[in-house]
C-alpha positions as CSV (number, residue, x, y, z in Angstrom):
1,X,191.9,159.5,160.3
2,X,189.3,157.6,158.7
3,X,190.0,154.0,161.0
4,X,189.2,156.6,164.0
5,X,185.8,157.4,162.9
6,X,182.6,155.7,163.9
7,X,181.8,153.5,161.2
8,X,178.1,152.7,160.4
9,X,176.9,149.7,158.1
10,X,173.6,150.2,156.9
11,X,171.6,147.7,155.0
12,X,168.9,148.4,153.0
13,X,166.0,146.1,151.5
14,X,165.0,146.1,148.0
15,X,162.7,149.1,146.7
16,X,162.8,152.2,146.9
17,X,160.5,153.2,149.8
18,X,163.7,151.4,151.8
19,X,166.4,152.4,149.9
20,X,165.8,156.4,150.1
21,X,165.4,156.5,153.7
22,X,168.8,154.3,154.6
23,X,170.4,156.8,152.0
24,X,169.3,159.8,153.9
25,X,170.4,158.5,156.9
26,X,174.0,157.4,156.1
27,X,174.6,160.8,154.6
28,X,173.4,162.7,157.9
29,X,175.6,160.8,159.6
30,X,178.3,161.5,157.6
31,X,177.9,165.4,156.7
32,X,176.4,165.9,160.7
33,X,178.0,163.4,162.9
34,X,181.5,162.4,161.3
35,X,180.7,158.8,160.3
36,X,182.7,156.6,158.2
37,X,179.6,155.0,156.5
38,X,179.1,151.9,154.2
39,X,175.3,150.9,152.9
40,X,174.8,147.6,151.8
41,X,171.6,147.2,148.8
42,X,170.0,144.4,148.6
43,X,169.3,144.9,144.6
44,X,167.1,143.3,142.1
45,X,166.3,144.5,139.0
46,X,166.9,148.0,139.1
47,X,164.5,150.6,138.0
48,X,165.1,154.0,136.3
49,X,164.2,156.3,139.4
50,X,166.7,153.1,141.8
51,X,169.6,153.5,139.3
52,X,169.7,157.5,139.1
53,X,169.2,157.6,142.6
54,X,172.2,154.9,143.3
55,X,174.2,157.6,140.9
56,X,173.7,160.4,142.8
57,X,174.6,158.9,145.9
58,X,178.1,157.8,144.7
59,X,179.6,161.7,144.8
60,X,182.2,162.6,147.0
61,X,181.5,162.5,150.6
62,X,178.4,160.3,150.3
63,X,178.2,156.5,151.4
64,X,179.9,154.2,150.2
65,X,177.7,151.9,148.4
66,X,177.7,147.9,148.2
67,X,175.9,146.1,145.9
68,X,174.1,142.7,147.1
69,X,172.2,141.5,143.8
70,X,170.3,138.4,143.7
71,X,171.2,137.1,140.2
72,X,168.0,135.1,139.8
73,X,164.9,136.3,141.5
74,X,163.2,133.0,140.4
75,X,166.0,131.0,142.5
76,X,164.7,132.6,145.9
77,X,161.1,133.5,145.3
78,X,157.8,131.6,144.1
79,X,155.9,133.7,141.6
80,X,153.0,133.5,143.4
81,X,154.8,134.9,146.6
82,X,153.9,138.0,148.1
83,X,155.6,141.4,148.4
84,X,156.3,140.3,151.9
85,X,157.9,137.2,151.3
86,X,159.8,137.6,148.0
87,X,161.6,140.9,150.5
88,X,162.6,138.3,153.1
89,X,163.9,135.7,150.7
90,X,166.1,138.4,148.9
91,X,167.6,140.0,151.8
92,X,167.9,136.2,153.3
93,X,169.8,135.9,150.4
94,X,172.0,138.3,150.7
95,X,173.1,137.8,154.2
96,X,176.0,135.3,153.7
97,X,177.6,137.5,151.1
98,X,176.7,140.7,153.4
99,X,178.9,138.9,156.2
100,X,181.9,138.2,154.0
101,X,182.4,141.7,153.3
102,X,182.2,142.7,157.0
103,X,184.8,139.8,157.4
104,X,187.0,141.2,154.9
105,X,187.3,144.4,156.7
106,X,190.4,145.3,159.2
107,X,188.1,146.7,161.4
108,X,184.7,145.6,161.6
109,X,181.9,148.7,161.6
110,X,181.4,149.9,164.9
111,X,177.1,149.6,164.1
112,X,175.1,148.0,161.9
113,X,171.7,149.3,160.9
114,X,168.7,147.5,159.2
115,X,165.6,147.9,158.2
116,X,162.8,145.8,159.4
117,X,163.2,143.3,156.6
118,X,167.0,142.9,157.8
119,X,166.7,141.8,161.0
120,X,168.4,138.2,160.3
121,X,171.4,140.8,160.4
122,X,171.5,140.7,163.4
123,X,173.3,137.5,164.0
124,X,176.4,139.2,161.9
125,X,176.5,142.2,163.9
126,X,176.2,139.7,167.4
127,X,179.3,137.5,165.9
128,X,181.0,140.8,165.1
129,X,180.6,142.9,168.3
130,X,179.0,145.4,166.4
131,X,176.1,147.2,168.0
132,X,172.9,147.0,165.8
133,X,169.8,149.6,165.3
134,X,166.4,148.6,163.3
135,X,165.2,151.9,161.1
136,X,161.7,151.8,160.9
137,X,161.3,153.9,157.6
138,X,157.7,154.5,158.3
139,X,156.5,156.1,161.5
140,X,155.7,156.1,165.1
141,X,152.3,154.6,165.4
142,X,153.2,151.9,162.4
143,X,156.1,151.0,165.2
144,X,153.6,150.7,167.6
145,X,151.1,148.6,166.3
146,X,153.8,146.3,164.9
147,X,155.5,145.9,168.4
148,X,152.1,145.8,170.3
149,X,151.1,142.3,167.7
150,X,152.5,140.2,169.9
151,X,150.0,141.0,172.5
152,X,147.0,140.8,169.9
153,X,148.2,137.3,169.1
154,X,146.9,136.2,172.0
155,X,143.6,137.7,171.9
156,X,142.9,136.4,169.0
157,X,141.5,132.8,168.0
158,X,141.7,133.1,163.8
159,X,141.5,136.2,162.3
160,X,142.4,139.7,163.1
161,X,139.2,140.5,160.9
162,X,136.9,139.3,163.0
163,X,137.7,142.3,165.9
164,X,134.5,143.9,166.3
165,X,136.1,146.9,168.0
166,X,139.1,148.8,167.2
167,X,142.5,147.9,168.7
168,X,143.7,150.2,171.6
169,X,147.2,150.1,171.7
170,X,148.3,151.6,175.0
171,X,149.2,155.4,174.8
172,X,147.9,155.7,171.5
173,X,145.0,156.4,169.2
174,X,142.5,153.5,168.6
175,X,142.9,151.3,165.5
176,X,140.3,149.5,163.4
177,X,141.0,146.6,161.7
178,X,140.0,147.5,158.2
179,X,142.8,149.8,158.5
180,X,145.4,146.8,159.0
181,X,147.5,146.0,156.6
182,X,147.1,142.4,154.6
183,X,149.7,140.1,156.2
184,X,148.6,140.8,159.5
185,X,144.3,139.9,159.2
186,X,144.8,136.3,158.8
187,X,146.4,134.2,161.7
188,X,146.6,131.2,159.4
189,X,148.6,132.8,156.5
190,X,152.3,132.2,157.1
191,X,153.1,135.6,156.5
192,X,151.1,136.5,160.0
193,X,154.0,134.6,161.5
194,X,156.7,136.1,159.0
195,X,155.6,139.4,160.4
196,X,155.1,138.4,163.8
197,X,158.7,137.4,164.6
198,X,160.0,140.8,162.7
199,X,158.0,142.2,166.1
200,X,159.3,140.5,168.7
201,X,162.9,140.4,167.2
202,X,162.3,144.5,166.5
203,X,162.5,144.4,170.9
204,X,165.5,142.7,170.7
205,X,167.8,146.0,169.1
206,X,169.9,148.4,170.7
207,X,168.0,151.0,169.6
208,X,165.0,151.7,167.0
209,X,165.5,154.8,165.2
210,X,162.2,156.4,163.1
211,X,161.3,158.5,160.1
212,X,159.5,160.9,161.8
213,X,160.1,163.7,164.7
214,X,158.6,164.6,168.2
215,X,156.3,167.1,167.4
216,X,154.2,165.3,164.9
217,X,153.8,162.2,166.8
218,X,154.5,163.3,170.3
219,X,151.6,161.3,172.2
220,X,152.9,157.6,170.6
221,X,156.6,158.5,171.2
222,X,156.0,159.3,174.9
223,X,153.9,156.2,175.2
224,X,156.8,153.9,173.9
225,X,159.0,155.7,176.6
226,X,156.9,155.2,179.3
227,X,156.7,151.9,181.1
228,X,153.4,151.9,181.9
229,X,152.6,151.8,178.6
230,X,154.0,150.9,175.5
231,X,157.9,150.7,177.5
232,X,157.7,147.6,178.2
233,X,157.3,146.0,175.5
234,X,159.3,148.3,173.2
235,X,162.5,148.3,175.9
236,X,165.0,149.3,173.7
237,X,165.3,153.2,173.3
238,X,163.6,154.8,170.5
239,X,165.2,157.6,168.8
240,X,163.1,159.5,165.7
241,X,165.2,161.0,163.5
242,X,163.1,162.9,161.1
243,X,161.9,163.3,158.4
244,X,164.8,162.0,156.0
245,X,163.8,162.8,152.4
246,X,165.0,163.3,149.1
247,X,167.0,166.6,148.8
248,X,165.8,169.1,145.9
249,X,168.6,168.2,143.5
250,X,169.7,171.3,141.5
251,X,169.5,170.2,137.7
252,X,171.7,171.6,134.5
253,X,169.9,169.7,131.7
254,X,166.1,170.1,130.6
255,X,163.4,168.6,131.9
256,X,160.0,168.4,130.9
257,X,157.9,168.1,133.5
258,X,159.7,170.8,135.3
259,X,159.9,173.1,132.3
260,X,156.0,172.5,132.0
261,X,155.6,173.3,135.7
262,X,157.5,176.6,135.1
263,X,154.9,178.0,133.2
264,X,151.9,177.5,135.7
265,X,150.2,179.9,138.3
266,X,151.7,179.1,141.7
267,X,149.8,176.4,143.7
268,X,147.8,175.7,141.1
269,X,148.9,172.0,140.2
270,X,148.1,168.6,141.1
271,X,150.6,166.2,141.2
272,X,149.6,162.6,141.0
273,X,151.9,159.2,141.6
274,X,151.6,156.3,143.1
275,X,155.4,155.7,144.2
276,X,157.8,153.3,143.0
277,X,155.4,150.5,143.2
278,X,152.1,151.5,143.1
279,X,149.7,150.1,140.4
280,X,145.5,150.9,139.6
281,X,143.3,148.9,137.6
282,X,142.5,149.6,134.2
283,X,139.0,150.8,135.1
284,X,140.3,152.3,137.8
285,X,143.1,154.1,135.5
286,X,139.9,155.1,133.3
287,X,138.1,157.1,136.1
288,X,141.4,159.0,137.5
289,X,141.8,160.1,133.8
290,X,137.9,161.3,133.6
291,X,138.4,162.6,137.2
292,X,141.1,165.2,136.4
293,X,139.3,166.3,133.1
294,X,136.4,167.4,135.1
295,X,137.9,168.6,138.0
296,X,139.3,171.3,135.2
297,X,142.5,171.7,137.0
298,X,146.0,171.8,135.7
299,X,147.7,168.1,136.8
300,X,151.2,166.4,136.7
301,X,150.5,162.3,136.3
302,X,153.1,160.0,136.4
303,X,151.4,156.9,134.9
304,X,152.1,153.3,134.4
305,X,150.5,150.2,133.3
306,X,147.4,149.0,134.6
307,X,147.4,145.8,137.0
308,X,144.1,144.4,137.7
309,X,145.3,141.9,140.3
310,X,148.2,143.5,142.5
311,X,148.6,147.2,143.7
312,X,152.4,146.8,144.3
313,X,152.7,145.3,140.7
314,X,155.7,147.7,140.0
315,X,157.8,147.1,143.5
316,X,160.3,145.0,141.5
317,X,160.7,146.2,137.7
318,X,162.8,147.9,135.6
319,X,160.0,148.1,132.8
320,X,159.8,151.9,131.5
321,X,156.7,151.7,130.6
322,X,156.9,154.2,128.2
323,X,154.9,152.8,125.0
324,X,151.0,152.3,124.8
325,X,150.3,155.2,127.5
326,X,146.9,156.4,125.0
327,X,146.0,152.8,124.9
328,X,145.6,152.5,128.4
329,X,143.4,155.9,129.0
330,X,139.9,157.0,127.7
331,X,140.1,158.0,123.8
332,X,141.4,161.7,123.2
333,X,142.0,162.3,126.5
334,X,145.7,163.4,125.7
335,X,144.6,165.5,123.4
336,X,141.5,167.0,125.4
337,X,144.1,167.6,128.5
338,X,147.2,168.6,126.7
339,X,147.0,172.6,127.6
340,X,145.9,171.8,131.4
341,X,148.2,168.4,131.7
342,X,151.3,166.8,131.7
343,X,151.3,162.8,131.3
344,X,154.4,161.1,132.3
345,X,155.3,157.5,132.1
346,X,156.5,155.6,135.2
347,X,158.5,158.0,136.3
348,X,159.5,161.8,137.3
349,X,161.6,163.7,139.6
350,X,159.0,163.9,142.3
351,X,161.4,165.9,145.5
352,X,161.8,168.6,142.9
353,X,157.9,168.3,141.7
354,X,156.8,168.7,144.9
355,X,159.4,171.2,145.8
356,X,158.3,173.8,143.0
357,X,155.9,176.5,143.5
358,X,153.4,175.6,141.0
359,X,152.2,172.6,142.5
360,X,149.5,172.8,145.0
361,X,148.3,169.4,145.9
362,X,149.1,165.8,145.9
363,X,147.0,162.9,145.1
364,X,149.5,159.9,146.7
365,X,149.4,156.2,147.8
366,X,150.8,156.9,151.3
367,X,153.7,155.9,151.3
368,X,155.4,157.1,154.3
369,X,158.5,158.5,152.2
370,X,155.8,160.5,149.5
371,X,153.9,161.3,152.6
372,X,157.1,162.9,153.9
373,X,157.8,164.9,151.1
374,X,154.7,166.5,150.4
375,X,154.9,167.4,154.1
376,X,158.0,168.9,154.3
377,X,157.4,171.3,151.2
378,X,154.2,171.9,152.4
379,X,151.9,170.1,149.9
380,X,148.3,169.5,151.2
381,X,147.2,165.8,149.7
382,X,144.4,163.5,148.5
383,X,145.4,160.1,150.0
384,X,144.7,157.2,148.1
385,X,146.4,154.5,150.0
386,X,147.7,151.0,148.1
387,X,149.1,148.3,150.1
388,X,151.5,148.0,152.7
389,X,150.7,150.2,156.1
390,X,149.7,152.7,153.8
391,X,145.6,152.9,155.0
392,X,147.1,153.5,158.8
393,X,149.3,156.1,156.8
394,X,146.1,157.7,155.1
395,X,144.0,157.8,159.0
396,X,146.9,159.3,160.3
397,X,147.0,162.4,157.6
398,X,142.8,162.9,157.2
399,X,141.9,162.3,161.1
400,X,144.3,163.3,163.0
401,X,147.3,165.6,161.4
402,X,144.0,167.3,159.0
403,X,146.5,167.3,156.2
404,X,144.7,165.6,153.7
405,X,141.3,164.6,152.0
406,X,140.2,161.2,151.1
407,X,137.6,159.1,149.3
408,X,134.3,158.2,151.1
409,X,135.8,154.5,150.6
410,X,139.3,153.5,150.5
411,X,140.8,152.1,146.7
412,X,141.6,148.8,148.2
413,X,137.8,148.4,149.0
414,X,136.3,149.5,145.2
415,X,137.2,151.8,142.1
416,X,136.4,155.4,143.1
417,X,134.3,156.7,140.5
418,X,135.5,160.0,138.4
419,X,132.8,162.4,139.6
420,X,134.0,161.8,143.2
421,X,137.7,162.1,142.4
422,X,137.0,165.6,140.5
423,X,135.1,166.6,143.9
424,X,138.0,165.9,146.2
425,X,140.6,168.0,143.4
426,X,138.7,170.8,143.2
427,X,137.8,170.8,147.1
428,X,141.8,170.4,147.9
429,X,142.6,173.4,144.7
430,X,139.6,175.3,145.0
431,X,137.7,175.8,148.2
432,X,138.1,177.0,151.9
433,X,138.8,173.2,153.7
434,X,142.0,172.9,150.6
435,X,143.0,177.0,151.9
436,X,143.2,175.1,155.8
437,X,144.8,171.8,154.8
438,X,147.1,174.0,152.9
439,X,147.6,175.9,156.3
440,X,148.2,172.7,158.3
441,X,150.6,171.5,156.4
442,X,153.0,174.2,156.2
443,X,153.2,174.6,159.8
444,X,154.5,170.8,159.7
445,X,156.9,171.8,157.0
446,X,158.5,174.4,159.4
447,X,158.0,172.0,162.6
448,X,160.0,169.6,160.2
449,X,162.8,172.0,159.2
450,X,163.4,172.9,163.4
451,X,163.3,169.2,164.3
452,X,166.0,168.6,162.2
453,X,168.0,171.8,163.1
454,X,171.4,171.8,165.0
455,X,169.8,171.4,168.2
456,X,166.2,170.4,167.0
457,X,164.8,167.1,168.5
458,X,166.1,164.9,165.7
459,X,169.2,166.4,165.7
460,X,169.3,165.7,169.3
461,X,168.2,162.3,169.2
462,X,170.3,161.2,166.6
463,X,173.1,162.3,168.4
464,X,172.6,160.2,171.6
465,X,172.9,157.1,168.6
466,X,176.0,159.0,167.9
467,X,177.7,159.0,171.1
468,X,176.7,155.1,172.0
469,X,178.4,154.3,168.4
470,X,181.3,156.8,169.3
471,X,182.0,154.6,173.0
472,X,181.7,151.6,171.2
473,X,184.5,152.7,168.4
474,X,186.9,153.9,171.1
475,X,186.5,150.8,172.6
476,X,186.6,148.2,169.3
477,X,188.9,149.8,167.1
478,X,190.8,146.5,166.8
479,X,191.6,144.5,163.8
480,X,190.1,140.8,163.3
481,X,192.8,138.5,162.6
482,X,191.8,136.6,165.4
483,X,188.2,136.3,164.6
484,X,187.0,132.9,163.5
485,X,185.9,133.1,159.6
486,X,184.6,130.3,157.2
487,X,183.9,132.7,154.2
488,X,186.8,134.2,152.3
489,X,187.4,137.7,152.4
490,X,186.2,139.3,148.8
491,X,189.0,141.2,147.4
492,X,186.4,142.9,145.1
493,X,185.4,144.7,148.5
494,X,188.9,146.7,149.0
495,X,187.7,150.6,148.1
496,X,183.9,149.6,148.5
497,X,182.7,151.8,146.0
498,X,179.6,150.2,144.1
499,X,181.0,147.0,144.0
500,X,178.8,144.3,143.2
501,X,178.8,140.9,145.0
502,X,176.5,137.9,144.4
503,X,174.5,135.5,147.0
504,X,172.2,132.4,146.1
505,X,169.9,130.9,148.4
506,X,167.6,128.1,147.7
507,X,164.0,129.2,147.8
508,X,163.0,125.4,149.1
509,X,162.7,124.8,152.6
510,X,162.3,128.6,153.4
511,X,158.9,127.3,154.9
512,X,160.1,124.2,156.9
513,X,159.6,126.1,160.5
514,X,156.6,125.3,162.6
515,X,154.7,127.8,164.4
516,X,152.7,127.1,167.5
517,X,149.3,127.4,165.7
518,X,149.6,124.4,163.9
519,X,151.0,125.3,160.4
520,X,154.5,125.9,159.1
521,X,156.1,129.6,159.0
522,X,159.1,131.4,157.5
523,X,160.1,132.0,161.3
524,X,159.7,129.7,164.2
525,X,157.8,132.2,166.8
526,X,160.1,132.7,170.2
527,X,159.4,134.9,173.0
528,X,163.0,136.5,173.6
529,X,164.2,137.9,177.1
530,X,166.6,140.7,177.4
531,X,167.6,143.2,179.7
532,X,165.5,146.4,179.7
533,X,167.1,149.6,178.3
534,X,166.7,152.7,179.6
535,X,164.8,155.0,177.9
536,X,166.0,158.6,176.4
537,X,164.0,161.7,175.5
538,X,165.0,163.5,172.3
């Protein structure tokens, strides 16, 4: 019965922040809705935490996975590029090789589903009938603000930094510019105009799902719906589908960190990681170290390499980083902190961390998948964003949700000194404001756990994506013999199950487009028209 079942292709970017939530999501579909599911990773080097997670998701009843590996990184992407760019160029890269396999299938998938670095996958799913979703993997009011540039692009002459007065997106709460992520602040930089045709073509889906649920971001969801607001520009439905996180993976073998957290007090542990990617300076590693020995309170730190030029240093390495950790952190402090601490290089399970009873707080970067998982187990955090929309992440948590605590100035602005940083940990551990945090955020956990109930309002609203993808399979379940193909179908692709494939893409001329304020641009800028959609409540 499998060639009558829905039939989802997912596509995920490189790293892990993308590659966890597309995971989630093709296996809800599967175990919940039925789907026949195929995800599609865009690879590079793979890292420790990438390759045990692409393991796990090769079990029995779990996507099948395809590998899309760009063989060499250097080929595609300038060294000097940035996170942005060098995510384009690989999942540009990929796209010809992504589009043979769909060929090479009897029946094409009945949706495909990127993120917001796939949407150049689009054009496959148009050639192949195929209806086609964006997955924002971050939330609701990153949505908005990234749907809503458009608009600011035409109030503003050079720089998004010079905005004297926060940006009011309609229907939602106000937002200042220092809390912008990098690509967007400079009108000049070609990655402004990367990012601004990933907004307009976001409009042009059949539907946007979201990593988040009604009840935490109620007010921004309604506006998006409402065509007085935000619903017209955002026309196509939005559906969130939240939260999708790592499971708690039962474990049979030893494993240190979690033996270690075994024998601690409940709540009385502070877990602190900086995601997959996330890099501090070395005098910034040097004050975190001095902060948790004076805050005097027992601490899980996954540590890696100091990078005094890039916070997402470690987006795209397989380095372990295991050797040199002392060298890299004040003298003795291993030995000072051995009975309160546990030092772990680059990385540890973190769903299962943050899942066990000892631990009690969460110093994080912000990224919206940690963010998720410390909410969902009910972790109160310190938010220290990075990069990326991670500072709109950390507003969200401290002024509005009141789940989290942060410095009086944010990391990307100046090294946070140690006596501060022992303050906040022993505020969050210690003291009244941590006991309310701790309160709010375990009322989100169980607002979380009904949302995505049988029933709940992510449930719900993933099934309405469910029944359009079910209308459209009873009505395409039809071979393609007589579709036009120039690419050959792969005969590595029959059984899809962690196959690898390979695509190469000249990195030169990827900046040939001009853009209408006067310099060149990954993407030519075009306003698109399309019919409205209606809007659905969850």
């Amino acid at each position: 019965m499998e060639g009558t079942k829905p039939h989802a292709a997912l596509l995920a970017s490189p790293g892990m922040g993308h590659l966890i939530p597309v995971l989630e999501l093709g296996k809800r579909l599967i175990t919940h809705h039925g789907f026949q599911v195929t995800v599609f990773v865009v690879a590079t080097e793979v890292s420790p935490a990438q390759s045990l997670l692409l393991q796990q998701a090769t079990t029995p009843h779990l996507p099948n996975l395809v590998s899309l590996p760009v063989v060499n990184d250097s080929i595609l992407v300038d060294p000097e590029a940035s996170v942005l760019e060098q995510l384009l160029s690989m999942v540009r890269g990929s796209l010809p090789r992504l589009r043979s396999a769909i060929s090479a299938m009897k029946v094409p998938p009945t949706v495909l589903i990127v993120d917001m670095f796939g949407l150049e996958a689009f054009k496959i799913a148009n050639e192949f009938e195929m209806l086609k979703y964006v997955y924002i993997t971050s939330n609701a009011w990153f949505l908005a603000f990234t749907a809503y540039l458009p608009v600011l692009d035409k109030l503003v002459e050079t720089k998004c930094s010079d905005l004297q007065e926060p940006t009011r997106i309609p229907g939602c709460k106000p937002l200042w510019v220092e809390h912008v992520f990098e690509p967007v602040l400079d009108i000049k930089n070609e990655m402004y105009h990367a990012y601004m045709r990933m907004a307009v073509e976001i409009t042009m889906a059949d539907g946007v799902l979201v990593n988040t649920w009604e009840n935490l971001e109620h007010p921004t969801l309604a506006a998006m719906r409402d065509d007085k607001l935000l619903g017209q520009i955002v026309k196509a439905p939005v559906y969130p589908v939240g939260p999708l996180t790592r499971p708690i993976e039962p474990t049979d073998s030893e494993n240190g960190v979690l033996d270690w957290l075994g024998m601690q007090p409940s709540e009385s542990v502070i877990y602190v990681s900086f995601g997959s990617g996330g890099t501090l300076s070395a005098k910034q590693t040097t004050e975190l170290a001095w902060g948790l020995e004076l805050s005097r309170q027992n601490f899980v730190w996954v540590i890696r390499p100091p990078m005094d030029d890039d916070a997402a240093a470690a987006l795209f390495t397989s380095a372990d980083g295991r050797d040199g950790i002392a060298e890299y952190l004040p003298d003795g402090f291993l030995e000072r902190t051995k009975k309160v601490g546990c030092v772990v290089p680059m990385w540890a399970p973190q769903a299962q961390i943050l899942g066990h009873p000892s631990v009690g707080g969460f110093i994080t970067h912000c990224g919206w998948n940690s963010t998720l998982e410390s909410m969902v187990n009910g972790v109160p955090m310190i938010a220290w964003p990075l990069y990326a929309e991670q500072k709109m992440n950390a507003v969200m948590l401290t002024e509005e949700l009141g789940v989290a605590i942060r410095p009086n100035v944010f990391p990307t602005k100046g090294v946070v000194g140690r006596e501060e940083i022992a303050t906040m940990v022993r505020r969050l551990m210690e003291e009244s404001e941590g006991n309310a945090i701790r309160a709010k955020v375990k009322e989100l956990k169980y607002s979380a756990e009904k949302a995505l109930s049988k029933g709940g309002s992510s449930y719900t609203s993933l099934s309405h994506v469910v029944m359009d993808c079910q209308m459209m399979s009873r009505s395409s379940q039809q071979p393609l013999d007589n579709r036009t193909s120039t690419n050959p179908p792969s005969p590595s692709l029959k059984g899809m199950h962690l196959t690898t494939v390979v695509a190469k893409v000249p990195y030169k001329g990827l900046l040939d487009y001009p853009n209408d304020k006067g310099s060149n641009s990954i993407y030519p800028i075009r306003m698109l028209e399309r019919d409205t959609h209606d809007k659905r409540k969850a």
